[in-house]
C-alpha positions in Angstrom: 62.0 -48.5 -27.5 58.4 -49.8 -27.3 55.7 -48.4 -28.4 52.8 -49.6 -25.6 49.2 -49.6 -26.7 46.1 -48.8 -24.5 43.3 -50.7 -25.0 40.4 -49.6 -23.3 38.9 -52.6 -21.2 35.7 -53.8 -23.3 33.2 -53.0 -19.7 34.4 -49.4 -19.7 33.4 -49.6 -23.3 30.3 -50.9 -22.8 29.4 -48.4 -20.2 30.1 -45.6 -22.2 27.8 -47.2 -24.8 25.1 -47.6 -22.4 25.2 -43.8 -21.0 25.2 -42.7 -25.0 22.0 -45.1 -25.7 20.3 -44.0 -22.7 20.6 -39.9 -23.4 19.5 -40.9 -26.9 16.8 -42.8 -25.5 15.5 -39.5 -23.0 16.0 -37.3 -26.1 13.6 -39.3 -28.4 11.0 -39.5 -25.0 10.7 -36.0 -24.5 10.8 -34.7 -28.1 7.8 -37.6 -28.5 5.8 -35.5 -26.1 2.9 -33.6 -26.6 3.0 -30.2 -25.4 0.3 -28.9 -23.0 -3.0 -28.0 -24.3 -2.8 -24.0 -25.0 -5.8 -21.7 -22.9 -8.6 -21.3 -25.3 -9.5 -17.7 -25.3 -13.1 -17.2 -23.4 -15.7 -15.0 -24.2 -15.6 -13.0 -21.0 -12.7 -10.7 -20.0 -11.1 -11.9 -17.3 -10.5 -9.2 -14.5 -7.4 -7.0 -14.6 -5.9 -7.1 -11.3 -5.7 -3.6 -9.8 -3.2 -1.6 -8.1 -3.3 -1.0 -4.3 -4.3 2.6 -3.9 -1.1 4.6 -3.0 -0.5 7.9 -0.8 1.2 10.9 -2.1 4.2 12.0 -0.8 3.6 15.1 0.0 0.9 16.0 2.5 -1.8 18.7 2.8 -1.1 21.0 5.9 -4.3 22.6 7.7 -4.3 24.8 10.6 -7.3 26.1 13.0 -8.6 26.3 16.0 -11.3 23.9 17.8 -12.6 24.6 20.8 -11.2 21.3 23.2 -14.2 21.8 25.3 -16.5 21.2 22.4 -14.4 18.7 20.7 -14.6 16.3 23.7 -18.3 16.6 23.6 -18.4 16.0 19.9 -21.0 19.5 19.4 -21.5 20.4 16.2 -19.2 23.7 16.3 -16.5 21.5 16.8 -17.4 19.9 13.3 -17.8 22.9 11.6 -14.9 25.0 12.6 -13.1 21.8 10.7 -15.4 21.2 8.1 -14.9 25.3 7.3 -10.8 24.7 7.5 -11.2 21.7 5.2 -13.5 24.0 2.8 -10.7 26.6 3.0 -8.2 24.3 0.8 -10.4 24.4 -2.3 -9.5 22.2 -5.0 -6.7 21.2 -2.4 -8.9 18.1 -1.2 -12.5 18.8 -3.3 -13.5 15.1 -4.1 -10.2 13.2 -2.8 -9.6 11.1 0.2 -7.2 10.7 2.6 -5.1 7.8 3.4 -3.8 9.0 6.9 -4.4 11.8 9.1 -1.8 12.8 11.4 -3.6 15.1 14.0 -1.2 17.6 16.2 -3.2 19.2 19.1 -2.2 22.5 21.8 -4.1 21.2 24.9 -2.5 22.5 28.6 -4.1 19.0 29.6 -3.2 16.7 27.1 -2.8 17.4 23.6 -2.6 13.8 22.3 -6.1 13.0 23.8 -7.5 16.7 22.0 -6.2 15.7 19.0 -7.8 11.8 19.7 -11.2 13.7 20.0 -10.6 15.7 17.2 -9.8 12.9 14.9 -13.3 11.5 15.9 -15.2 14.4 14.3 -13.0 14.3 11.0 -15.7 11.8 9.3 -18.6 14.0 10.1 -16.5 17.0 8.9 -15.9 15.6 5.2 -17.3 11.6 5.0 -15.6 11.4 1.7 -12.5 12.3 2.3 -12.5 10.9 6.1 -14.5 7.9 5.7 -11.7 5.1 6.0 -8.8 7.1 7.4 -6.5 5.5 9.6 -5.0 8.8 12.4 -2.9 9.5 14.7 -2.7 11.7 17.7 0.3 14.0 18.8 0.9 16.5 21.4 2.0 20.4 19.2 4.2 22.4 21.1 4.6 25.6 21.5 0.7 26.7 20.6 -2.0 28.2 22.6 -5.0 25.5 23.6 -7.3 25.0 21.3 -5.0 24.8 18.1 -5.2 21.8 15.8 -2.6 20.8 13.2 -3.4 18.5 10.5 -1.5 16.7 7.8 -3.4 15.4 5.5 -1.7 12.3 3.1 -4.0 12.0 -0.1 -4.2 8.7 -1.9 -3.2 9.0 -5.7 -5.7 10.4 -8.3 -6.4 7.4 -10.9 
């Protein structure tokens, strides 16, 4: 029997020591680096970025009635028969503000369009707790004219 030999072909050698010589090479290039200069710490606290202000699950329910007459005229009974329901809650919404307002009006003539005029006295009612609310306006079944249903989602306490 003979015994046959491989002999590697002296190119295929030679490219084998190439590819070694070259990852050597990168390896010596990048450990030569320098690394990047480190942030110097300043003298003035940079700004912590803040949270978004979030709502609170759970809403505050208020019921009462509003004259629609009134309401659509924008007299100031209208905006104290809310500011008196809003007073009612106590602690409830002393000092807070509200995120979104979604307003439920009884109107034989249109309920969504009570609750719409409504929903424009709410700032002059309570500016602080009104003042950048975003509302809607629903139609609430089943109630004599006149009543007004709000929920009331507060933002977070920080």
């Amino acid at each position: 029997m003979a015994v046959v030999r491989s002999r590697l072909p002296t190119i295929a050698l030679a490219g084998w020591l190439l590819a070694d010589l070259l990852l050597a090479f990168s390896i010596v290039v990048l450990g030569t680096q320098e690394p990047p200069p480190r942030p110097r710490a300043s003298s003035t606290p940079s700004p912590t970025p803040s949270r978004p202000p979030a709502l609170e699950r759970r809403y505050v329910q208020v019921s009462l009635n509003v004259d629609p007459d009134a309401a659509a005229r924008g007299e100031e009974s209208a905006v104290e028969a809310i500011r008196r329901a809003i007073r009612a809650q106590g602690p409830r919404l002393a000092g807070r503000r509200a995120g979104i307002v979604l307003t439920f009006g009884a109107q034989h003539s249109g309920g969504e369009s009570f609750a719409n005029d409504v929903n424009k006295l709410l700032p002059r009612a309570d500016d602080l707790l009104f003042g950048d609310v975003a509302t809607r306006d629903f139609q609430l079944l089943g109630a004599s004219g006149g009543a007004v249903l709000l929920n009331i989602y507060l933002f977070y306490d920080h």
